[in-house]
Biopython code that builds the backbone (N, CA, C, O; Angstrom):
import numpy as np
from Bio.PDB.StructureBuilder import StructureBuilder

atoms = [
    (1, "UNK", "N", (-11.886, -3.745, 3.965)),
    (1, "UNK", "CA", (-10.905, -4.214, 4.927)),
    (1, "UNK", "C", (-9.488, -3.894, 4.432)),
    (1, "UNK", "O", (-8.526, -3.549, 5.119)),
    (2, "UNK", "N", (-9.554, -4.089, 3.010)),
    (2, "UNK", "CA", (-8.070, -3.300, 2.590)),
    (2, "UNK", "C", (-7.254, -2.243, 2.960)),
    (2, "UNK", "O", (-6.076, -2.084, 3.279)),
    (3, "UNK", "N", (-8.890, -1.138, 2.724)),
    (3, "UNK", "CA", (-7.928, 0.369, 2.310)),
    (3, "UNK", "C", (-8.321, 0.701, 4.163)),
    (3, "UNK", "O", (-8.363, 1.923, 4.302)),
    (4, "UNK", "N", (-8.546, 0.109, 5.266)),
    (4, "UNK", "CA", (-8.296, -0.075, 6.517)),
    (4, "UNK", "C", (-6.688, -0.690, 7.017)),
    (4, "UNK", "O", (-5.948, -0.181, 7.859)),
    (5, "UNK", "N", (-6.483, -1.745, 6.328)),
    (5, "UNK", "CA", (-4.971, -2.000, 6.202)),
    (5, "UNK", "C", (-4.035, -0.984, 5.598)),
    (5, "UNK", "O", (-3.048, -0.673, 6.265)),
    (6, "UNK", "N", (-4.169, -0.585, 4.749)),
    (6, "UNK", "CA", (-3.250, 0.206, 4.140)),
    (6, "UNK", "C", (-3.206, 1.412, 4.633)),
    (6, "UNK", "O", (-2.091, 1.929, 4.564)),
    (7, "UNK", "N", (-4.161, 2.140, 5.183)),
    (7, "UNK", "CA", (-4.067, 3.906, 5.568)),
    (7, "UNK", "C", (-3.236, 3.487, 7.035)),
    (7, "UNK", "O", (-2.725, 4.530, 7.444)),
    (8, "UNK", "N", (-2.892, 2.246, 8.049)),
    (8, "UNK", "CA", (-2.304, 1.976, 8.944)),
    (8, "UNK", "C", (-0.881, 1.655, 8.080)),
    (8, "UNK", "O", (0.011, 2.378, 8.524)),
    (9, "UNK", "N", (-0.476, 0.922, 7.151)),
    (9, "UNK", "CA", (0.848, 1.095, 6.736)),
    (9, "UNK", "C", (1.787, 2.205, 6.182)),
    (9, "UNK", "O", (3.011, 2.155, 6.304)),
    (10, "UNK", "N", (1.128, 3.187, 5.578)),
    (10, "UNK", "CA", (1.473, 4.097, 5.300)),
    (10, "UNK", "C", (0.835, 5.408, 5.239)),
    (10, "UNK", "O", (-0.316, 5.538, 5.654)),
    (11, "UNK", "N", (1.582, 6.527, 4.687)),
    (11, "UNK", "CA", (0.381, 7.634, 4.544)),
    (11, "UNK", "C", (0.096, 8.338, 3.351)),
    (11, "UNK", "O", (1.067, 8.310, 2.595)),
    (12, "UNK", "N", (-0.826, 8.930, 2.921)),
    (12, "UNK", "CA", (-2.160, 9.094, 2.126)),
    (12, "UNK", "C", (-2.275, 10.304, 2.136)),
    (12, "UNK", "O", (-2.038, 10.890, 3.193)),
    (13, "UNK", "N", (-2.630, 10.968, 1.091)),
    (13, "UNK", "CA", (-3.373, 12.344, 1.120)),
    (13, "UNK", "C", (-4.211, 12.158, 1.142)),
    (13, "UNK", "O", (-4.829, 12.686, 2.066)),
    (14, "UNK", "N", (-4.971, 11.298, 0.216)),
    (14, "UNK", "CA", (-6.515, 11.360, 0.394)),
    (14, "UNK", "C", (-6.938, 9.533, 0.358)),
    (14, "UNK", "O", (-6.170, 8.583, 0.203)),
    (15, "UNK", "N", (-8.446, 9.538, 0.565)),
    (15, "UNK", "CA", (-8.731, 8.165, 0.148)),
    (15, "UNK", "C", (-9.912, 8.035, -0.980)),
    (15, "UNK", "O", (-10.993, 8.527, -0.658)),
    (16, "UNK", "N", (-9.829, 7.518, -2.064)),
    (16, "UNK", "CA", (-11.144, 7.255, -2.896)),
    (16, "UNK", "C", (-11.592, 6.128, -2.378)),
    (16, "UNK", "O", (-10.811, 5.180, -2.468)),
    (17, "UNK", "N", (-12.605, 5.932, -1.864)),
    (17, "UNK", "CA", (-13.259, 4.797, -1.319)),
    (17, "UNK", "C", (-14.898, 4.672, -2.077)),
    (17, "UNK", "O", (-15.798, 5.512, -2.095)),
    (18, "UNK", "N", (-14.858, 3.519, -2.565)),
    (18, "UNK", "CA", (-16.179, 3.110, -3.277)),
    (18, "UNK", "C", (-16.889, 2.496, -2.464)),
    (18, "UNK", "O", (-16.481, 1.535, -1.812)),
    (19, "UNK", "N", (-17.943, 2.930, -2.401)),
    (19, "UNK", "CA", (-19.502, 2.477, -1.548)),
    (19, "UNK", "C", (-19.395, 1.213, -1.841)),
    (19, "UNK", "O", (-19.594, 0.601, -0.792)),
    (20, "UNK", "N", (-19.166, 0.403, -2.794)),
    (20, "UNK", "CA", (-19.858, -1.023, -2.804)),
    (20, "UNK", "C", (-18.359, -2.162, -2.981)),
    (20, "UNK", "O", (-17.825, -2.670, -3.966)),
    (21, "UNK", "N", (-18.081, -2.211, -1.565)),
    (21, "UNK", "CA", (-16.338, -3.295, -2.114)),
    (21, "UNK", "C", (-17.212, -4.721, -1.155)),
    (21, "UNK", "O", (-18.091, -4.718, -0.293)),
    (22, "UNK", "N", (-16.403, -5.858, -1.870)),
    (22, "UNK", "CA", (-16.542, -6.940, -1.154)),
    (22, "UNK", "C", (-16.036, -6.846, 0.453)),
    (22, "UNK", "O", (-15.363, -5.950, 0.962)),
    (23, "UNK", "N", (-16.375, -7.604, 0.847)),
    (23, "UNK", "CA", (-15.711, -8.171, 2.680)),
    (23, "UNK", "C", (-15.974, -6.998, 3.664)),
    (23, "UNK", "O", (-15.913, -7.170, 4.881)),
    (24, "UNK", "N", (-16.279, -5.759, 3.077)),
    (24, "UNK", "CA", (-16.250, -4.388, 4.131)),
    (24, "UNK", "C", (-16.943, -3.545, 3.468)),
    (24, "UNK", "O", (-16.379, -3.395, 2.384)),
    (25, "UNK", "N", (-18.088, -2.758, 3.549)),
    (25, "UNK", "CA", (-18.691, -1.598, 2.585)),
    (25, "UNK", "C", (-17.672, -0.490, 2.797)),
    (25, "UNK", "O", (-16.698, -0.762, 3.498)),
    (26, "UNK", "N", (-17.789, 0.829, 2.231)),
    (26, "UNK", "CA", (-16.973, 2.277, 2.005)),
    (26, "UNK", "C", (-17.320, 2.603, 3.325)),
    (26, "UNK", "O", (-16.492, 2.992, 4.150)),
    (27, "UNK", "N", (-18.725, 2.433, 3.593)),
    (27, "UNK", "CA", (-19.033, 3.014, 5.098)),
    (27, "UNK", "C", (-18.729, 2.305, 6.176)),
    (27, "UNK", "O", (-18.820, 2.816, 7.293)),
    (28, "UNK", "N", (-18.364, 1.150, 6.015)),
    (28, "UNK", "CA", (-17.579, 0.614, 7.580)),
    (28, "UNK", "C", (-16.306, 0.712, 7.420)),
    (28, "UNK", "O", (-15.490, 1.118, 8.247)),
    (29, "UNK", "N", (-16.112, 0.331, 6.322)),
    (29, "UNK", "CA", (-14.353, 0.808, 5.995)),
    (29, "UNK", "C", (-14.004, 2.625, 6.396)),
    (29, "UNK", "O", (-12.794, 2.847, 6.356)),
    (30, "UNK", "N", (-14.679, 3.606, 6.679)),
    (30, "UNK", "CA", (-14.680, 4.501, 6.263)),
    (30, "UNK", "C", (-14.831, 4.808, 8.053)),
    (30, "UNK", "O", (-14.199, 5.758, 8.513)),
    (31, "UNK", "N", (-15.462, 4.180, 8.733)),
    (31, "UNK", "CA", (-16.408, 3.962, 10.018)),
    (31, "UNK", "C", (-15.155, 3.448, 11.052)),
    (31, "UNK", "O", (-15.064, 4.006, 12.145)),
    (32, "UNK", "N", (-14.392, 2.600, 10.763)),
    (32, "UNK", "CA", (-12.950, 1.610, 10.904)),
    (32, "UNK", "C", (-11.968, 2.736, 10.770)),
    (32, "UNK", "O", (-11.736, 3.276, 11.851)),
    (33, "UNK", "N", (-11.468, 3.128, 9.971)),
    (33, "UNK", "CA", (-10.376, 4.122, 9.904)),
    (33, "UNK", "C", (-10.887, 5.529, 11.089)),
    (33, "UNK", "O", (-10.214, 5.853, 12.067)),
    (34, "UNK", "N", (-12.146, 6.157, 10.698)),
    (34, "UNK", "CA", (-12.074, 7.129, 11.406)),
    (34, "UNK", "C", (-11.596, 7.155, 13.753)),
    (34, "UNK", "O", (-11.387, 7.931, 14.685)),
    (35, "UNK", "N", (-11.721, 5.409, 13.351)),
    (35, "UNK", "CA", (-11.296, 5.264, 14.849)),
    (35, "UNK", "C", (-9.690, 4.684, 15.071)),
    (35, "UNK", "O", (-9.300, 4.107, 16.086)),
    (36, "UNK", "N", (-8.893, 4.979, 13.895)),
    (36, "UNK", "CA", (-7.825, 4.936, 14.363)),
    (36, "UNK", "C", (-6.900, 6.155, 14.474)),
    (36, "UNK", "O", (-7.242, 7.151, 13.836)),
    (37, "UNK", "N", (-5.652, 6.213, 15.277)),
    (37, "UNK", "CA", (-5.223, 7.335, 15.826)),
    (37, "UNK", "C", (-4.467, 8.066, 15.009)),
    (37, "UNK", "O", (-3.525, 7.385, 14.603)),
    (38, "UNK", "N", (-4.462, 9.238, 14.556)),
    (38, "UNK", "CA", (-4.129, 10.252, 13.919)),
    (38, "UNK", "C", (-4.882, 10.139, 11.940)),
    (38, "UNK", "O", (-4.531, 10.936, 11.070)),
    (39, "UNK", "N", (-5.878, 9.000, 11.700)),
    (39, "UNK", "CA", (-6.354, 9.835, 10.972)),
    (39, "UNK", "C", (-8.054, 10.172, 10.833)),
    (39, "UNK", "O", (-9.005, 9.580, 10.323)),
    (40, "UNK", "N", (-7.923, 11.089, 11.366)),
    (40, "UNK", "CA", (-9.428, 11.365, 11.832)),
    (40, "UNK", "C", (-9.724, 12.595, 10.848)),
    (40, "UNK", "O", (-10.846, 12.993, 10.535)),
    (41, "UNK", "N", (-8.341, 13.182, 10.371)),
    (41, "UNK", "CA", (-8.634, 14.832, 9.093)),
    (41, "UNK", "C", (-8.075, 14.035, 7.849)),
    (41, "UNK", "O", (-7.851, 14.638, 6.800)),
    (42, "UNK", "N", (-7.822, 12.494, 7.984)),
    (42, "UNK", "CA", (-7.301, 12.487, 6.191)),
    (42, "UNK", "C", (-8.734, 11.961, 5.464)),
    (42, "UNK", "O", (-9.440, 10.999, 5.768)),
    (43, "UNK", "N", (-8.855, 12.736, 4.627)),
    (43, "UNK", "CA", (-9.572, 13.119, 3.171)),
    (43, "UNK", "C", (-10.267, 11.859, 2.606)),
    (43, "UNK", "O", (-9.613, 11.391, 1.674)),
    (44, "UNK", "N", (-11.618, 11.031, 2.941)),
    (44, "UNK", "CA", (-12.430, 10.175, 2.249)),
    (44, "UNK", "C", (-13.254, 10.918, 1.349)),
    (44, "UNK", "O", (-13.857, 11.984, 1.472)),
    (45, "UNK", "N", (-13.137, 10.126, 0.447)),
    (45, "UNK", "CA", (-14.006, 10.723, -0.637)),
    (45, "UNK", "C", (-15.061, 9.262, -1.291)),
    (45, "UNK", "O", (-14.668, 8.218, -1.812)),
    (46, "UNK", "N", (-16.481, 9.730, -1.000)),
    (46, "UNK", "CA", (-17.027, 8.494, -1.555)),
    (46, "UNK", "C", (-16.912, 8.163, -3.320)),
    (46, "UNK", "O", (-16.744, 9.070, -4.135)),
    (47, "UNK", "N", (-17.000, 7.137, -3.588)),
    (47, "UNK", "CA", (-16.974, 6.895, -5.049)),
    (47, "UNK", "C", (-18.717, 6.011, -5.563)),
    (47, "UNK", "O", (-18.774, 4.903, -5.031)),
    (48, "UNK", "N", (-19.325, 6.165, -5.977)),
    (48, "UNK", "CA", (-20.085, 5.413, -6.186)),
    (48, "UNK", "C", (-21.106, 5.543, -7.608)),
    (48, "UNK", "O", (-21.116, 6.658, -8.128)),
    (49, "UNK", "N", (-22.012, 4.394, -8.295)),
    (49, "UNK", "CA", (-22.753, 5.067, -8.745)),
    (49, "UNK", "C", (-24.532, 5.912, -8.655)),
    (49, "UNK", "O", (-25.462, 6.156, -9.424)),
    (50, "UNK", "N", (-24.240, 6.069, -7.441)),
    (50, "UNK", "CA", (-25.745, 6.535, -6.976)),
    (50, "UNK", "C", (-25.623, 8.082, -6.355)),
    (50, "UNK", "O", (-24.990, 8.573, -5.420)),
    (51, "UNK", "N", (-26.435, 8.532, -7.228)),
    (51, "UNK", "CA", (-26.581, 10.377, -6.394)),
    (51, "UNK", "C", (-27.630, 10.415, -5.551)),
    (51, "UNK", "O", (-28.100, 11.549, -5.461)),
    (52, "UNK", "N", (-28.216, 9.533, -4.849)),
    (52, "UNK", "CA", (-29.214, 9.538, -4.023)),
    (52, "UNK", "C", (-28.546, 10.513, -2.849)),
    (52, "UNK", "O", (-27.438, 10.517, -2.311)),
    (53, "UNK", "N", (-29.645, 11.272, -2.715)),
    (53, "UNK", "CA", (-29.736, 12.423, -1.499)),
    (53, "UNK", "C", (-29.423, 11.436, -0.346)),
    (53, "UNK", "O", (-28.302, 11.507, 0.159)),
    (54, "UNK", "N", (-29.960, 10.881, -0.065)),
    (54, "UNK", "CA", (-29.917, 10.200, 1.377)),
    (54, "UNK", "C", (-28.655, 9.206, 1.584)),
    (54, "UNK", "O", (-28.018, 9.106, 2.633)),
    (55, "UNK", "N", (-28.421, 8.517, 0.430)),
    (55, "UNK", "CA", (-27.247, 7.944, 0.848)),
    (55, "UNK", "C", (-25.820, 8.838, 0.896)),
    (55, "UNK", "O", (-24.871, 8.346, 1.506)),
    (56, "UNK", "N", (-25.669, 10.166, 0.244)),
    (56, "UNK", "CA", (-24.714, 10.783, 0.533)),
    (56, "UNK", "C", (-24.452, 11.277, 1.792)),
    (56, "UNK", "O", (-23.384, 11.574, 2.327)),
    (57, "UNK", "N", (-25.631, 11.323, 2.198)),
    (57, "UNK", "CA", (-25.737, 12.165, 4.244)),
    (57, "UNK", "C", (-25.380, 10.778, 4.953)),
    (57, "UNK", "O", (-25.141, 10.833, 6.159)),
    (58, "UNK", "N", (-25.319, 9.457, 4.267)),
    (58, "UNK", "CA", (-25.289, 8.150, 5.194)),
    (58, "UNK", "C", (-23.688, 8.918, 5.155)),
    (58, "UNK", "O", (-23.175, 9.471, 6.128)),
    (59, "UNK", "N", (-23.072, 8.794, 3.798)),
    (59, "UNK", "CA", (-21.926, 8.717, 3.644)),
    (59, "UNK", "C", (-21.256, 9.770, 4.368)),
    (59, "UNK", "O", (-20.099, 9.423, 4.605)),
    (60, "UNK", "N", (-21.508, 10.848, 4.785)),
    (60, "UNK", "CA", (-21.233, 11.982, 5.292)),
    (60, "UNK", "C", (-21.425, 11.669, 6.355)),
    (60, "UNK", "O", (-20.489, 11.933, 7.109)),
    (61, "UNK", "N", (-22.226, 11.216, 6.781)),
    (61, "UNK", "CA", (-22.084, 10.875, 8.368)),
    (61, "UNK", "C", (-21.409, 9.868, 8.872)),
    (61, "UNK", "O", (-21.068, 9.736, 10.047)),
    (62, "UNK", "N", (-21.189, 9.068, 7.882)),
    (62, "UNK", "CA", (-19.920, 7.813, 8.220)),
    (62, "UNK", "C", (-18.368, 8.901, 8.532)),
    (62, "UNK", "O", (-17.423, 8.668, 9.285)),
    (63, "UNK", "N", (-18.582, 9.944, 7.740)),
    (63, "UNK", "CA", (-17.236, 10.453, 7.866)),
    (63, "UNK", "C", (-15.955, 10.656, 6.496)),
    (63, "UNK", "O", (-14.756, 10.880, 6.327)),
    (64, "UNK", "N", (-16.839, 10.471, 5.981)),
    (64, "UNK", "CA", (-16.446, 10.468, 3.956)),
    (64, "UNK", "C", (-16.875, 12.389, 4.169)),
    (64, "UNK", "O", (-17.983, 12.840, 4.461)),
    (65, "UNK", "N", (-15.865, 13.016, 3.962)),
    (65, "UNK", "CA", (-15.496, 14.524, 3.474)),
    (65, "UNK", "C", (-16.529, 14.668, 1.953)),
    (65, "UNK", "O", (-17.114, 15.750, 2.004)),
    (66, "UNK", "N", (-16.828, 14.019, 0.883)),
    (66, "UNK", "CA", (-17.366, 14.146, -0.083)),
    (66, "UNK", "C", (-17.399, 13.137, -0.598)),
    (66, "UNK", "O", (-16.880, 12.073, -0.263)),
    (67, "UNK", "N", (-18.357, 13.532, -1.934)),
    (67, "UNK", "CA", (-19.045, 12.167, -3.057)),
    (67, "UNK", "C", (-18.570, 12.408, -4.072)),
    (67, "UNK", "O", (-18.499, 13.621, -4.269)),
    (68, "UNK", "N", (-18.128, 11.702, -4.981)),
    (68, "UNK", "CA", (-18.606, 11.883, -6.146)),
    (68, "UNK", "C", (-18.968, 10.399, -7.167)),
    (68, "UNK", "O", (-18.589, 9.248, -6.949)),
    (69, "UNK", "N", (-19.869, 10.940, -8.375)),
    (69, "UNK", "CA", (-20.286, 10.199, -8.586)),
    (69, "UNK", "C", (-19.634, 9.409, -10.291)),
    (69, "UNK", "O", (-19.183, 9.873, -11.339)),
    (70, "UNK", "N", (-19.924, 8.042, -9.760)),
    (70, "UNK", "CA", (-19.431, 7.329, -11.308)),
    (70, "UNK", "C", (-20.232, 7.278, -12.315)),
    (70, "UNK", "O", (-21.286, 6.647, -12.233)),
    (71, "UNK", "N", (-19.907, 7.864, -13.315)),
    (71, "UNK", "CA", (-18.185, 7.644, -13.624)),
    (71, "UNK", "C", (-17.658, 8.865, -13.456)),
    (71, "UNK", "O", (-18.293, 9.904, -13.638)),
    (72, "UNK", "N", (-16.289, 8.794, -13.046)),
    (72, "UNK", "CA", (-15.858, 10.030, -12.658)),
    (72, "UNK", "C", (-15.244, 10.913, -14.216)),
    (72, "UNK", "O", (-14.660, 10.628, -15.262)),
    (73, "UNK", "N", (-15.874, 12.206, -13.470)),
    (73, "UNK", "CA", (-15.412, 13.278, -14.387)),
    (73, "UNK", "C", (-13.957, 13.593, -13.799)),
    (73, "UNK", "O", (-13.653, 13.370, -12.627)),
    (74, "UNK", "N", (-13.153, 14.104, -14.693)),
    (74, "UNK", "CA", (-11.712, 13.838, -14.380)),
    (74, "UNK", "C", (-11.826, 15.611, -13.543)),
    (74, "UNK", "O", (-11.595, 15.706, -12.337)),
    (75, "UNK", "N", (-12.158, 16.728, -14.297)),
    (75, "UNK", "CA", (-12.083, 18.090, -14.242)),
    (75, "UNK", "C", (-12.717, 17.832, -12.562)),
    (75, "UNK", "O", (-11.946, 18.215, -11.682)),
    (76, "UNK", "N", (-13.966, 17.256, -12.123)),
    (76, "UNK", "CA", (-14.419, 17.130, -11.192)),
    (76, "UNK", "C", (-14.034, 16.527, -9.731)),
    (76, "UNK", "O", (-14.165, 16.940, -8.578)),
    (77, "UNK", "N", (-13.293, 14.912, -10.553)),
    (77, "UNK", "CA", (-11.995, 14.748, -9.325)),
    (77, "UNK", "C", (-10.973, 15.647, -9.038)),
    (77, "UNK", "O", (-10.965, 15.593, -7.808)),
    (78, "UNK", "N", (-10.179, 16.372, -9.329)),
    (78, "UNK", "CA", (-9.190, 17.122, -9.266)),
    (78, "UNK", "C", (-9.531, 18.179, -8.792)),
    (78, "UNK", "O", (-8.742, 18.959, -8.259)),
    (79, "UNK", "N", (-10.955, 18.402, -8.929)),
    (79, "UNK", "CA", (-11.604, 19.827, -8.159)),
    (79, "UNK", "C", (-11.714, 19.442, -6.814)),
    (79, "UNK", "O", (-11.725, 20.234, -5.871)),
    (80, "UNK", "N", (-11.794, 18.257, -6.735)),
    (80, "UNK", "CA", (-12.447, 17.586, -5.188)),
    (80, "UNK", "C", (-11.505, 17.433, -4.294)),
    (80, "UNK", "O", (-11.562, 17.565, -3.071)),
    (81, "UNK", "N", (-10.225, 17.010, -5.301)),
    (81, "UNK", "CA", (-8.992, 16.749, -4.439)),
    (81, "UNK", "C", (-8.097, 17.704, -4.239)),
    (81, "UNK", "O", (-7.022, 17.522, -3.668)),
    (82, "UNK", "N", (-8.576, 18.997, -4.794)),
    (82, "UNK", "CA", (-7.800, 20.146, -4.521)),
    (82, "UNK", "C", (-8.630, 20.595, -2.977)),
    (82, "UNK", "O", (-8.114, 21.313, -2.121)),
    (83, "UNK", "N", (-9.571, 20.177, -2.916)),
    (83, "UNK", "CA", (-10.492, 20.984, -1.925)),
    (83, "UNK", "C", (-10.237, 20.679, -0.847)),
    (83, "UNK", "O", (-10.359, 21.468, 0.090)),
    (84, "UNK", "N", (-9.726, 19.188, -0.680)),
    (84, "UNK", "CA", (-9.622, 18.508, 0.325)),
    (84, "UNK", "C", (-8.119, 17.905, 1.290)),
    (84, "UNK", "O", (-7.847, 17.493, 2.417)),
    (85, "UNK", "N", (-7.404, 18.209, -0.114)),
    (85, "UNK", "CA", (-5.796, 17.829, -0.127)),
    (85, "UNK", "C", (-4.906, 19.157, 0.496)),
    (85, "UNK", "O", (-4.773, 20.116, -0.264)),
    (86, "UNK", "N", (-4.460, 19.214, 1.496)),
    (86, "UNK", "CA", (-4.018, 20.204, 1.688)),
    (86, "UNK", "C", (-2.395, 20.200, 2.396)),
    (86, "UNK", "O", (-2.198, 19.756, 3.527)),
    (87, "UNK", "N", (-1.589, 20.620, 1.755)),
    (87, "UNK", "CA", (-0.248, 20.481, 2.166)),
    (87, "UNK", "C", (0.157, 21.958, 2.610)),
    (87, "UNK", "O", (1.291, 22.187, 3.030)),
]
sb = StructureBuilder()
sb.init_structure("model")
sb.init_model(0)
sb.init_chain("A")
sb.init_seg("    ")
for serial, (resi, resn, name, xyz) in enumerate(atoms, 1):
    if name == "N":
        sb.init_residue(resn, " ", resi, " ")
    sb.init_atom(name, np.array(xyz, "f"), 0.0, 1.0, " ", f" {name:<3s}", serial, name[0])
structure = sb.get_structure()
């Protein structure tokens, strides 16, 4: 419910959003933003610790651009956010 508040107060290049937050999961939080107006191309990226095949296609179909997994490799975030970050 937070990072739903906050991508409406200001703006973001990207979002790291973790699969497992209190009060709102990554995927309704993720589900919530994609229906507000103008950001439907900014950059979710799931965070979590599970590489399960199937929950990444949940996550992908919520509308999360990519995964990656915890703990994060630093070389690997920065690869992700180059991919996705685009000015």
């Amino acid at each position: 419910a937070e990072a739903v508040a906050k991508v409406q107060s200001r703006r973001y290049d990207a979002v790291l959003m973790d699969s497992q937050m209190p009060v709102m999961d990554g995927i309704s939080a993720t589900r919530e933003i994609r229906r507000l107006p103008g950001l439907h191309a900014l950059p979710i990226i799931a965070l979590s610790a599970n590489c399960d095949p199937q929950q990444v296609v949940e996550y992908l179909d919520a509308g999360m651009n990519d995964h990656l997994v915890k703990p994060i490799d630093g070389n690997n975030l920065l690869a992700t956010l180059r991919r996705w970050i685009v000015h």
